[in-house]
C-alpha positions in Angstrom: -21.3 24.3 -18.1 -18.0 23.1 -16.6 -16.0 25.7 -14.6 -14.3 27.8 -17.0 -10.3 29.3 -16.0 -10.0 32.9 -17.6 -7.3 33.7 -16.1 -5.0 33.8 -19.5 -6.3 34.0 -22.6 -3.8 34.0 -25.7 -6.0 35.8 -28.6 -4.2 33.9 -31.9 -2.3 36.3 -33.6 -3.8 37.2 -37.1 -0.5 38.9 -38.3 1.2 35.3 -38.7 0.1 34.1 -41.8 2.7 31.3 -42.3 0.5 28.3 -40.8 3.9 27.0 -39.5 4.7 29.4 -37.2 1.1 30.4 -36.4 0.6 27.0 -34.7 4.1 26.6 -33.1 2.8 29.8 -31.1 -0.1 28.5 -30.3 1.2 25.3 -28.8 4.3 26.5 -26.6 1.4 29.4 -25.4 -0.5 26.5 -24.6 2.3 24.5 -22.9 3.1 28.1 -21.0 0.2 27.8 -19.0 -2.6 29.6 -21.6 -6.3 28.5 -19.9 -8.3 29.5 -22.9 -7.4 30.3 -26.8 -9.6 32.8 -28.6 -9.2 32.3 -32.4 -9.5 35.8 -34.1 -9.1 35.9 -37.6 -10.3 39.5 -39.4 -8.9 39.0 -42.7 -8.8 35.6 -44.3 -11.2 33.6 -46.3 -14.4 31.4 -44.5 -11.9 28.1 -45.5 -8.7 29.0 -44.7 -10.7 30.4 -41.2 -12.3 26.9 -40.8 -9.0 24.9 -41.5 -7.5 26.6 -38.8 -9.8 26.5 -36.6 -10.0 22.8 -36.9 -6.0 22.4 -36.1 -7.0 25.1 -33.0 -9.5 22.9 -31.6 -7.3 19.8 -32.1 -4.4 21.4 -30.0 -6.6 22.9 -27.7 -7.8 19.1 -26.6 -4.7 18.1 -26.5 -3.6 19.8 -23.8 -7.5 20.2 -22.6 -7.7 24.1 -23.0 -11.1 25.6 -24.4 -11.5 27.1 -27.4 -13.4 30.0 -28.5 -14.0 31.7 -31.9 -13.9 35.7 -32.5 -17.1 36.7 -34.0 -18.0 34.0 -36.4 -20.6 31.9 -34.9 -20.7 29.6 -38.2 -16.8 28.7 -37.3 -18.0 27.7 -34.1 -20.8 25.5 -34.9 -18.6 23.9 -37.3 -16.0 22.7 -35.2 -17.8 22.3 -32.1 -15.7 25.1 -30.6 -16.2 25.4 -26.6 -17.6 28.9 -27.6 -17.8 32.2 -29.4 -16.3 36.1 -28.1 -18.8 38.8 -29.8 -18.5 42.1 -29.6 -21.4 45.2 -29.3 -22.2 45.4 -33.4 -21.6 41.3 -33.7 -24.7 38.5 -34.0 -27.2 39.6 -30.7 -26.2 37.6 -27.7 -29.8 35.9 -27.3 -29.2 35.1 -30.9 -25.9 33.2 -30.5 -27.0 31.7 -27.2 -30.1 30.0 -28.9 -27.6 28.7 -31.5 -24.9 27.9 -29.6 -27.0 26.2 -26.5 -26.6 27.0 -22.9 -23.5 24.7 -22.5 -21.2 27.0 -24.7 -19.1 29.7 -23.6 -20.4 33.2 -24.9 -17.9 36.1 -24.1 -18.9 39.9 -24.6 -16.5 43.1 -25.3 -17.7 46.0 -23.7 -15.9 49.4 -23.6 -17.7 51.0 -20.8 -20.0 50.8 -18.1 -23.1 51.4 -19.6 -22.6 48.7 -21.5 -21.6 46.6 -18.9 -25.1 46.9 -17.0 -27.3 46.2 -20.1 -28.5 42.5 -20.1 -26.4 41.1 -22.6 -23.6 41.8 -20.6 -25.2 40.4 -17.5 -26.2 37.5 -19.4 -22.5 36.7 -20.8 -20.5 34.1 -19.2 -17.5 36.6 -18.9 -17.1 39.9 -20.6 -13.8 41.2 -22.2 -13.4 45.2 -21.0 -11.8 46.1 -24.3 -9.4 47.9 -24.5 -8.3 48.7 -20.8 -5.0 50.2 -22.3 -3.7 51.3 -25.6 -3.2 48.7 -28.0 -0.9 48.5 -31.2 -2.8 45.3 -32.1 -6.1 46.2 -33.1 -6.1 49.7 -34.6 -9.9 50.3 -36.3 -13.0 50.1 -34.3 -11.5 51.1 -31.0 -12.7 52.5 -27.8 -10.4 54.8 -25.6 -9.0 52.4 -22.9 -10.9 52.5 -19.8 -8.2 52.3 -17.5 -8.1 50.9 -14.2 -10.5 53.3 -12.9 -12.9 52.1 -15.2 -12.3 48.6 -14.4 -13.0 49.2 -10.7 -16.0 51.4 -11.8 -17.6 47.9 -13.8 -16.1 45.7 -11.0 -18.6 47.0 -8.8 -21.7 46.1 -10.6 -20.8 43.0 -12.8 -20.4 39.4 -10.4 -19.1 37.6 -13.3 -15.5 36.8 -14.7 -13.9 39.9 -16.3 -11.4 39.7 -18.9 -9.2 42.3 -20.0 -7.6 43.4 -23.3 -5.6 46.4 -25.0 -1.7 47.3 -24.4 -1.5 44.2 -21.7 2.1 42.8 -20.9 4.4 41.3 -17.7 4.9 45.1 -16.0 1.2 46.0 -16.3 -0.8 42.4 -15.5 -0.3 42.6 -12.0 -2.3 45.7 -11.0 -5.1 44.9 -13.7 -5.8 41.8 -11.7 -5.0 43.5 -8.5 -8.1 46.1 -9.2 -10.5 43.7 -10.0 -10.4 41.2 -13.4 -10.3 37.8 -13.2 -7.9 37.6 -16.3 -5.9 39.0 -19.1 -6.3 38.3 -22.7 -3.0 38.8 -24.9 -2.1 39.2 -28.1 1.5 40.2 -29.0 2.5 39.7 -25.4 2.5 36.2 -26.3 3.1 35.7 -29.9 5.8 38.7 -30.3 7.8 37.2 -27.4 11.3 36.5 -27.9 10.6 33.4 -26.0 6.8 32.9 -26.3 6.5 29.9 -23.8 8.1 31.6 -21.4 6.4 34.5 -21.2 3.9 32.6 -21.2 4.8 31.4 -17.8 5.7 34.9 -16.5 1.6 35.9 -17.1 0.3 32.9 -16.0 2.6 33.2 -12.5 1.7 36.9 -11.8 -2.2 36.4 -12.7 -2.2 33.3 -9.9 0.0 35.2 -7.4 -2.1 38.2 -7.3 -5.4 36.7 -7.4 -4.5 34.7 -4.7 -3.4 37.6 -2.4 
């Protein structure tokens, strides 16, 4: 599998339902400096779902950027998607792996570090600590946020990348990488900007600086 960046992943905005506008975010988050799109769609039908997921995966080449799907493994193998983010009650992990094949990307949300230990986890190419903060964008199904302690806590037995999610933005990014991750995944940081492209930019800078230091 070919060295993978995590170190900014825009997670596509299921609020925008105007295509329009859903894929002009997309692309100047893309031009901003996003390594790798996670397509997350929780309410629309398989179709619509597949249609944009094929217009993902043809911006994503463009600019060379991976592409994963949220949850659906069948939207994955469809497209040929770069790889699929499941979470703890999604298809099993050796289950998607022996569909997907060992040169896809398969990320894994954990929310604490029991689960982080377990051998699904282990076995995931990255795994998304989910959330880290509190998050207006995904209400239902939610952990409390692990904080940084928690992140240090898991940094400390899990040698692959870690992502995190939840309540992420410009002030914050810095000491999430500073105590361990190897990236940030966004949501509304990106695609409620004022100037999405840019702020783009302003992640992407302080997830390089501090990683580096």
């Amino acid at each position: 599998m070919p060295k993978v960046d995590y170190a900014l992943m825009y997670v596509t905005d299921d609020s925008i339902k105007e295509d329009n506008s859903f894929f002009q975010i997309l692309e100047v988050a893309l031009k901003g400096g996003a390594t790798i799109i996670q397509l997350r769609e929780k309410s629309c039908d398989t179709t619509t779902f597949y249609k944009r997921a094929l217009h993902c995966k043809k911006l994503c080449n463009t600019y060379k950027i991976p592409l994963i799907i949220n949850d659906r493994l069948d939207i994955a193998l469809a497209i040929d998607a770069d790889g699929v983010h499941i979470g703890q009650s999604d298809m099993p992990y050796d289950v998607a792996r022996r569909l997907l094949g060992n040169s896809k990307i398969i990320g894994l949300s954990v929310s604490n570090k029991d689960q982080a230990v377990k051998e699904d986890a282990q076995s995931a190419d990255y795994i998304g600590i989910s959330p880290i903060f509190s998050t207006n964008t995904k209400t239902t199904d939610l952990a409390l946020p692990l904080g940084l302690s928690g992140l240090k806590e898991i940094r400390e037995t899990y040698k692959k990348p870690i992502v995190c999610i939840g309540g992420i933005h410009k002030d914050n990014t810095k000491e999430i990488i500073a105590n361990g991750a190897d990236g940030i995944a966004v949501v509304s940081a990106i695609s409620k900007a004022t100037h999405p492209e840019e702020a783009t930019k302003e992640l992407k800078e302080i997830v390089c600086k501090t990683g580096t230091n």
